[in-house]
C-alpha positions as CSV (number, residue, x, y, z in Angstrom):
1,X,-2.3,-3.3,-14.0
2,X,0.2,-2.5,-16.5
3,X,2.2,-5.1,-18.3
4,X,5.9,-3.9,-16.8
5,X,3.9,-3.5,-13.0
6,X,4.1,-6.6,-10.7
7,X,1.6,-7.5,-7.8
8,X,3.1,-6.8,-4.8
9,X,2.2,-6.2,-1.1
10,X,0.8,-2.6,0.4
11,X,1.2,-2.5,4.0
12,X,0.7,-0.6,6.8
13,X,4.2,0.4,7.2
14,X,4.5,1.9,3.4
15,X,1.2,3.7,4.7
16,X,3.2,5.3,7.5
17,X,6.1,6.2,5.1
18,X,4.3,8.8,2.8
19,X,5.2,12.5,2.8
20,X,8.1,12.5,4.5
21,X,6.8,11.1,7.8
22,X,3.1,12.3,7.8
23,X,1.0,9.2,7.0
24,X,-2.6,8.5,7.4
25,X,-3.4,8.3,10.6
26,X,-5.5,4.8,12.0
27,X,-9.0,6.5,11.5
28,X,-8.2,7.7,7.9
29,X,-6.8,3.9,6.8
30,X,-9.7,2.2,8.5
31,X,-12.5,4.9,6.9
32,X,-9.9,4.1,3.6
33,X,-10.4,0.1,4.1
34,X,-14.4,0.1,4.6
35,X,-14.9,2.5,1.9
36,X,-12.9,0.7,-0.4
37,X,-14.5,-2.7,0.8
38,X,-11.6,-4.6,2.6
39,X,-10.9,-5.5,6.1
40,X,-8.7,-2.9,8.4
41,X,-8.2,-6.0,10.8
42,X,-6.5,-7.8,7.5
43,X,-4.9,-5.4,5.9
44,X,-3.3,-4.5,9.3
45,X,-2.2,-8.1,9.7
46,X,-1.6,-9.2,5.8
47,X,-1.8,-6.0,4.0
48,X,-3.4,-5.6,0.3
49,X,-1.9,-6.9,-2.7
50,X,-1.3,-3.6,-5.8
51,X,-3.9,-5.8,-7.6
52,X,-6.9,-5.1,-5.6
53,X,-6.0,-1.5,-5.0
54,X,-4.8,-0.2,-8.1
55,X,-8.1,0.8,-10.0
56,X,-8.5,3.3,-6.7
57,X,-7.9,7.0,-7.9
58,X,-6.8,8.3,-4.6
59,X,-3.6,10.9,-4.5
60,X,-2.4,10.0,-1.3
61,X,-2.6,6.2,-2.2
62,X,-0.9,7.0,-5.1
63,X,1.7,7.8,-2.7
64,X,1.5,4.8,-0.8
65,X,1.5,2.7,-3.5
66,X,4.9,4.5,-4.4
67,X,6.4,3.7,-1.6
68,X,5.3,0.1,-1.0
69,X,6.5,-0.5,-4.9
70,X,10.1,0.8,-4.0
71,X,10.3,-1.5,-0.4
72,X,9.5,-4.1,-2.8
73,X,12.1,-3.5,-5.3
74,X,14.7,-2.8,-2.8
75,X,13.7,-6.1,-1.2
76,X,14.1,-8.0,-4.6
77,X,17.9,-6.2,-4.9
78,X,18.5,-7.5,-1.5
79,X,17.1,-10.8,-1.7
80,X,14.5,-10.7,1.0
81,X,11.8,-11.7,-1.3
C-alpha cells in the first residue's frame, strides 16, 4: 500500500458502481471472493478492507477499488466517517 493511500472499506455497493452501472454480477463477486480466499457471506455483510485486496491485479477491481476510494473521500469531506 502506498505511503499517500489509506485503508479503507470495499463494499458491495462500490462493486455495483463500476462502469457506469454494469457491475459484477452476484456469481462473479462470490467466484471473485473464494478465489481470492475471503468470505462472500462477510464481505456482503462487512465488506473488505483496501489492505487485504490491494496486492490483487484484477482490472475490474481496479475499478472497484476506484470507486470505493472516492465514496470514502467524499465521506471524509462530508463528515460521515
Amino acid at each position: 500500500m502506498a505511503e499517500s493511500d489509506e485503508d479503507f472499506l470495499v463494499t458491495v455497493a462500490d462493486w455495483r458502481k463500476i462502469r457506469g452501472g454494469s457491475h459484477y454480477c452476484v456469481a462473479g463477486v462470490r467466484l471473485f471472493c473464494g478465489t481470492h480466499g475471503f468470505s462472500f457471506n462477510d464481505f456482503i455483510r462487512n465488506g473488505v478492507s483496501y489492505s487485504r485486496i490491494s496486492h490483487i491485479k484484477n482490472a475490474m477491481l481496479d475499478e472497484v477499488i476506484a470507486v470505493a476510494r472516492e465514496r470514502n473521500r467524499q465521506e471524509k469531506l462530508n463528515g460521515s466517517v
